[in-house]
C-alpha positions as YAML, in Angstrom:
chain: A
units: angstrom
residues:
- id: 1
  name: UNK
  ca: [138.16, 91.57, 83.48]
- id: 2
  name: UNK
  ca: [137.95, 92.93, 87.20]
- id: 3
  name: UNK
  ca: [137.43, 96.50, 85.56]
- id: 4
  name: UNK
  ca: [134.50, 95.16, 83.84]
- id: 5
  name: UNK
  ca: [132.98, 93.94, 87.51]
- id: 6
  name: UNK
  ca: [134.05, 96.78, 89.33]
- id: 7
  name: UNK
  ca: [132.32, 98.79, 86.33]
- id: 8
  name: UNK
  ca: [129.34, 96.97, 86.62]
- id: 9
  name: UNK
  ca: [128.72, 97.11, 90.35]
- id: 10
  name: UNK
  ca: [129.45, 100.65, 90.66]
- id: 11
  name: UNK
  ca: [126.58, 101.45, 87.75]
- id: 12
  name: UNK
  ca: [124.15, 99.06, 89.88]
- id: 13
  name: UNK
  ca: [124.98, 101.02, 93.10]
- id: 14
  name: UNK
  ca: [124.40, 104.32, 91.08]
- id: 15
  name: UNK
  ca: [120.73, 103.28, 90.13]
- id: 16
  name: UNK
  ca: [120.38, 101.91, 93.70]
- id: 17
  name: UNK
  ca: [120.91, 105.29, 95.36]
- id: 18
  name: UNK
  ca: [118.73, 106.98, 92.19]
- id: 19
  name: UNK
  ca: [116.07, 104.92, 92.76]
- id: 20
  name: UNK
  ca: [116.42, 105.58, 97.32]
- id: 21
  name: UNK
  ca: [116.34, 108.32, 96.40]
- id: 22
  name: UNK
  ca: [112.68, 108.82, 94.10]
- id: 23
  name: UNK
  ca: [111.69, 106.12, 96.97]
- id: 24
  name: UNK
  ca: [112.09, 108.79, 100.21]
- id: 25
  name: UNK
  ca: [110.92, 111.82, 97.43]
- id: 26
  name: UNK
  ca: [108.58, 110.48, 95.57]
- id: 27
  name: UNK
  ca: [105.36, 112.87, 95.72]
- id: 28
  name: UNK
  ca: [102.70, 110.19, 95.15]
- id: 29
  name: UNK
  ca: [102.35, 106.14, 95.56]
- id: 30
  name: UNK
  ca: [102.84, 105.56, 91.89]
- id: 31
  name: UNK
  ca: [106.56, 107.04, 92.21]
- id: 32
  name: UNK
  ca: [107.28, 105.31, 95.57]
- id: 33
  name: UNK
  ca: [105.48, 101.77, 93.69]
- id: 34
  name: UNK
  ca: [107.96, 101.68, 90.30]
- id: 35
  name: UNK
  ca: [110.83, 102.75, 92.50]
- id: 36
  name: UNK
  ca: [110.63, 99.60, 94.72]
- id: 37
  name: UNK
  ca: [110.44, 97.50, 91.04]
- id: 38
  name: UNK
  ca: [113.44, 99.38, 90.03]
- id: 39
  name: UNK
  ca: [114.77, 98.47, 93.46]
- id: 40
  name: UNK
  ca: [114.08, 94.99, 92.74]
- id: 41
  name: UNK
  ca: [114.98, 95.12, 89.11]
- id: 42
  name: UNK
  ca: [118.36, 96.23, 90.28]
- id: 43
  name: UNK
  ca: [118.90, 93.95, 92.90]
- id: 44
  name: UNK
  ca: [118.10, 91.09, 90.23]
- id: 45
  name: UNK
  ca: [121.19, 92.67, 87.93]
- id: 46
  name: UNK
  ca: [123.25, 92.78, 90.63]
- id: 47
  name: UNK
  ca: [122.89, 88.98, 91.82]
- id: 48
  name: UNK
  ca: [122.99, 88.13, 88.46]
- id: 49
  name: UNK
  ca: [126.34, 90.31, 88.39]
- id: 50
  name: UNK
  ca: [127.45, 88.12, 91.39]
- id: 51
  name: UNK
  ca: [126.56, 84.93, 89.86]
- id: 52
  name: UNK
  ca: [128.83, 85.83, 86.83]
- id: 53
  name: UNK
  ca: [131.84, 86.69, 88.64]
- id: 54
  name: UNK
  ca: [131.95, 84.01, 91.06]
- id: 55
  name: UNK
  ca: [130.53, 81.11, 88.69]
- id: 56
  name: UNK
  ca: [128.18, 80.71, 91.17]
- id: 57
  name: UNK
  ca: [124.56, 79.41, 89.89]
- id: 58
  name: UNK
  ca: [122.85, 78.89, 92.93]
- id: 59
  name: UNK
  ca: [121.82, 82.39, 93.22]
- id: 60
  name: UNK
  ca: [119.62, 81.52, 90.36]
- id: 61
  name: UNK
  ca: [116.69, 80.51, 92.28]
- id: 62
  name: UNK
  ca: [116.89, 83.92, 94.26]
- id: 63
  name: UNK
  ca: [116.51, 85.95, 91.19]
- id: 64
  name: UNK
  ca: [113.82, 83.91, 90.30]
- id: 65
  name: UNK
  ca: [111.73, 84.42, 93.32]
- id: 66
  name: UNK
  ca: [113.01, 87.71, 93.50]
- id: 67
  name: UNK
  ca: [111.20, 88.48, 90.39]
- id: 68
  name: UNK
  ca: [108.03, 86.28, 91.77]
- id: 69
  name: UNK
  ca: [107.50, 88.53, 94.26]
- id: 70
  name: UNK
  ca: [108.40, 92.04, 92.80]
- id: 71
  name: UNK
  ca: [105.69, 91.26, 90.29]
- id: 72
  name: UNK
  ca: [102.99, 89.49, 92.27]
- id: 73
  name: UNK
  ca: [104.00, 92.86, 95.43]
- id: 74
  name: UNK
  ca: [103.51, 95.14, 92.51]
- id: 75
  name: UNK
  ca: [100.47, 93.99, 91.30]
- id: 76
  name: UNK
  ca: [98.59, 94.20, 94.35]
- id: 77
  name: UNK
  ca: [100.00, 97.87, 95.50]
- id: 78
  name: UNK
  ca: [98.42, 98.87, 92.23]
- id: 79
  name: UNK
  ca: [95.27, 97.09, 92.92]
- id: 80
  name: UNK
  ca: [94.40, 98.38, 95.88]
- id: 81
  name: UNK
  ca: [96.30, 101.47, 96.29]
- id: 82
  name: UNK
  ca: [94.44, 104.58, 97.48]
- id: 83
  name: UNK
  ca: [94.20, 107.31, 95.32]
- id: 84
  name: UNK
  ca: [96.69, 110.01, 95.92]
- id: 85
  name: UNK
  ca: [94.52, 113.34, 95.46]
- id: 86
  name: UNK
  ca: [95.26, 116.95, 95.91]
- id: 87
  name: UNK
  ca: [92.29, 118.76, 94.90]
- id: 88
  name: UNK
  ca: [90.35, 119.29, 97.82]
- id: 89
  name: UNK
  ca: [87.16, 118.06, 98.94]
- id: 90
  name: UNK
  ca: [85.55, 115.83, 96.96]
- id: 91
  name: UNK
  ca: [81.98, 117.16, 95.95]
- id: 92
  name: UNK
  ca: [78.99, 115.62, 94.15]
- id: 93
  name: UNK
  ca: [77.16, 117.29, 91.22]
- id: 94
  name: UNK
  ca: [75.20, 120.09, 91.87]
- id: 95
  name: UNK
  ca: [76.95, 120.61, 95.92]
- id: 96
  name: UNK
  ca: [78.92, 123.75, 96.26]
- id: 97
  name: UNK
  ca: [82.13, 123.14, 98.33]
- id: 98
  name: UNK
  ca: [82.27, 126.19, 100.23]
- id: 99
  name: UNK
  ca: [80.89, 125.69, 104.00]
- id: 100
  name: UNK
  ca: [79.95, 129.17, 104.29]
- id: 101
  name: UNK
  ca: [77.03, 129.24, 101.54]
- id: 102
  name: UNK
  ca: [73.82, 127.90, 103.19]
- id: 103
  name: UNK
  ca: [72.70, 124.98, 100.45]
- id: 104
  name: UNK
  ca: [69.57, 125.38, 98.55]
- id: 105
  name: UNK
  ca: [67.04, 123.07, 98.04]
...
């Protein structure tokens, strides 16, 4: 039964360091946002991991707040996140972009 442990925390440090990983990579906020959940996520597995091989249940409560706050933190990064964009200056309709064309009126 200690293979099955041994097993199971080496697959939860695996998606640990996957998800690090998209965390210091990740291109936009989005990436960096469902890496943390995954972060969290796996964090949650691996207490719960604990909490089966020690017969431990008071770890129970952690997970449960655990999960609290990863949903209530993500929530609110997706609320009022900036928008990550790469495509230049925003313009309105009927504004050229380019600085060097005088604007007509």
């Amino acid at each position: 039964m200690n293979t099955v442990w041994i097993i199971a925390s080496a697959l939860l440090c695996a998606a640990a360091l996957i998800c690090l990983a998209r965390l210091l990579m990740g291109p936009n906020t989005l990436d960096r946002l469902i890496s943390v959940d995954a972060m969290v996520a796996t964090s949650m597995c691996g207490l719960g991991v604990w909490a089966a091989y020690s017969h431990d249940t008071t770890v129970v409560p952690v997970i449960v707040a655990l999960a609290l706050v990863g949903f209530v933190g993500s929530l609110a990064v997706a609320r009022f996140r900036v928008r990550d964009d790469d495509n230049g200056p925003i313009t309105t309709p009927g504004h050229d972009a380019d600085p060097t064309r005088p604007e007509e009126f």
